[in-house]
VOGU-3710 file (C-alpha; in Angstrom, 3 decimals, decimal comma):
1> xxxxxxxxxx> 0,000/0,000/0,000  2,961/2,439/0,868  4,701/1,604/-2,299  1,247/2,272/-4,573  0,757/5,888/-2,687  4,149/6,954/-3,182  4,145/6,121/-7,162  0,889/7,671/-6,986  0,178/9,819/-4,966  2,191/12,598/-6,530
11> xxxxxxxxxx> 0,374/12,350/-9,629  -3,353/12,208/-7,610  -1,775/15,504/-5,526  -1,209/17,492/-8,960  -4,252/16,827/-10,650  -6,335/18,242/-7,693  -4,227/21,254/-6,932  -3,667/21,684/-11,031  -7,685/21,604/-11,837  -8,443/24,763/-10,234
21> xxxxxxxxxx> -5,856/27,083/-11,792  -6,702/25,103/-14,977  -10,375/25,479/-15,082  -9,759/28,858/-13,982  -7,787/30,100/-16,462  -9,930/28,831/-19,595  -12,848/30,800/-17,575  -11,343/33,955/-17,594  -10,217/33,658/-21,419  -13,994/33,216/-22,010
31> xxxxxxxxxx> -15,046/36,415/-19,494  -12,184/38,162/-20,768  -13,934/41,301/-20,395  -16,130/40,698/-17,471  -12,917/39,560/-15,871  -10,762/42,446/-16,959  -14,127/44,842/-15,695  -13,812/43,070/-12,373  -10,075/43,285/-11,569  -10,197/47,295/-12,915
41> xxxxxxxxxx> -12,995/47,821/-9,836  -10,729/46,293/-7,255  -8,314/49,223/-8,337  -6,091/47,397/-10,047  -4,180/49,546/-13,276  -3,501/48,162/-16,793  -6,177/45,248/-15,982  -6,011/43,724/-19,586  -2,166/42,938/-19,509  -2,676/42,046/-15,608
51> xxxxxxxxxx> -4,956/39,481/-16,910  -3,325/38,344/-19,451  -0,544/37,563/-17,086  -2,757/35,484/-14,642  -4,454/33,445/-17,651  -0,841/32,719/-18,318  -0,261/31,402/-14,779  -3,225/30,104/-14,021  -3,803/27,890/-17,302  0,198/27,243/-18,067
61> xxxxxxxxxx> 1,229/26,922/-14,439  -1,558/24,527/-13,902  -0,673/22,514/-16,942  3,025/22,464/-15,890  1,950/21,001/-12,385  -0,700/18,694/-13,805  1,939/16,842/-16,458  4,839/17,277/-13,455  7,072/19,184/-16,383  8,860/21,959/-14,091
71> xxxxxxxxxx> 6,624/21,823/-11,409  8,836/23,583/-9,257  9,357/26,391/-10,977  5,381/26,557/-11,525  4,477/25,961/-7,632  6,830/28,914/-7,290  5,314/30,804/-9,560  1,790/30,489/-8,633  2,639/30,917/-4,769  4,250/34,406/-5,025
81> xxxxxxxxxx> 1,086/35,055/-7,491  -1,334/33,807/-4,636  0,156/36,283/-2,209  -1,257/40,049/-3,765  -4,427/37,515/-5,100  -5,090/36,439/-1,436  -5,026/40,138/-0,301  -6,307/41,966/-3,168  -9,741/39,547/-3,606  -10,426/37,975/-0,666
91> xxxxxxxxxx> -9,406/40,643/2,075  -10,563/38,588/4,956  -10,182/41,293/7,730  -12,027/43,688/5,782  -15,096/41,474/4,828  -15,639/37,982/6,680  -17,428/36,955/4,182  -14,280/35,929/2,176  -12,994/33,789/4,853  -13,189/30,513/2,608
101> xxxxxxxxxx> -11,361/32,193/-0,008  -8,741/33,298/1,908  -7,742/29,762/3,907  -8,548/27,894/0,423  -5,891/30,135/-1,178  -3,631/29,521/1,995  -3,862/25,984/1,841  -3,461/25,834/-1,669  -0,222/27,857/-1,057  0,809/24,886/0,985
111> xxxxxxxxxx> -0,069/22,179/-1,525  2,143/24,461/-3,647  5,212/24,604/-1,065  5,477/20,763/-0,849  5,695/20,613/-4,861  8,439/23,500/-4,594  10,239/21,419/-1,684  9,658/17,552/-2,851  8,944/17,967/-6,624  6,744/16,346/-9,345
121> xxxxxxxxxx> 7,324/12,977/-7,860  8,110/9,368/-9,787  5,326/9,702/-12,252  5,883/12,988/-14,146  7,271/14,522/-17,837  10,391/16,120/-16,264  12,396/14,964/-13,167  13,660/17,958/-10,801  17,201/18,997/-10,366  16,876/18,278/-6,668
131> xxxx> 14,954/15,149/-7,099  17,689/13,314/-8,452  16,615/9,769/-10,490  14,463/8,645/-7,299
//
């Protein structure tokens, strides 16, 4: 049983913390505008390029986690993204209603700090510098 969790495991781990950003991503390319509307109210300048930049995160970073191909460099990627996200759109101490949003982005910030520290795992396109041939 220990063997069969550690071949895949990894794999399971990525597709659920991949899907989100994924599914995300392909939503805002299809509510471009709506989207681009939305993050211009929060105050946010130049909200066209900003999301361009997220769809590229969100949808490429997610598909970079989900095949294991530089996962590290993606997990790193999309945690320092989370970090102005988190504050920006789900400013828990200024509205409780955003509470769930806040700890889901904070735990998916962990998910994304044991990828950066343990890698793809056995099961992936690319293996990680670190990782060796294990």
């Amino acid at each position: 049983m220990c063997k069969l969790i550690q071949q895949y495991g990894p794999l399971l781990g990525r597709i659920l913390l991949s899907v989100i950003f994924i599914i995300a991503g392909i939503r805002k390319i299809f509510s471009f505008a709506g989207t681009a509307g939305y993050m211009a109210s929060k105050g946010l300048p130049v909200s066209e390029v900003l999301l361009v930049l997220t769809i590229m995160i969100e949808l490429g970073g997610g598909l970079m986690i989900l095949l294991g191909w530089q996962a590290r460099w993606a997990a790193t990627v999309i945690f320092m993204f989370l970090i102005p996200v988190t504050v920006v759109f789900h400013p828990v101490w200024a509205d409780p209603a955003e509470f769930n949003s806040f700890f889901k982005n904070l735990a998916i910030m962990g998910g994304m700090m044991y990828i950066m520290v343990y890698g793809s795992g056995p099961l992936s396109l690319g293996r990680d510098h670190c990782q060796g041939n294990k």
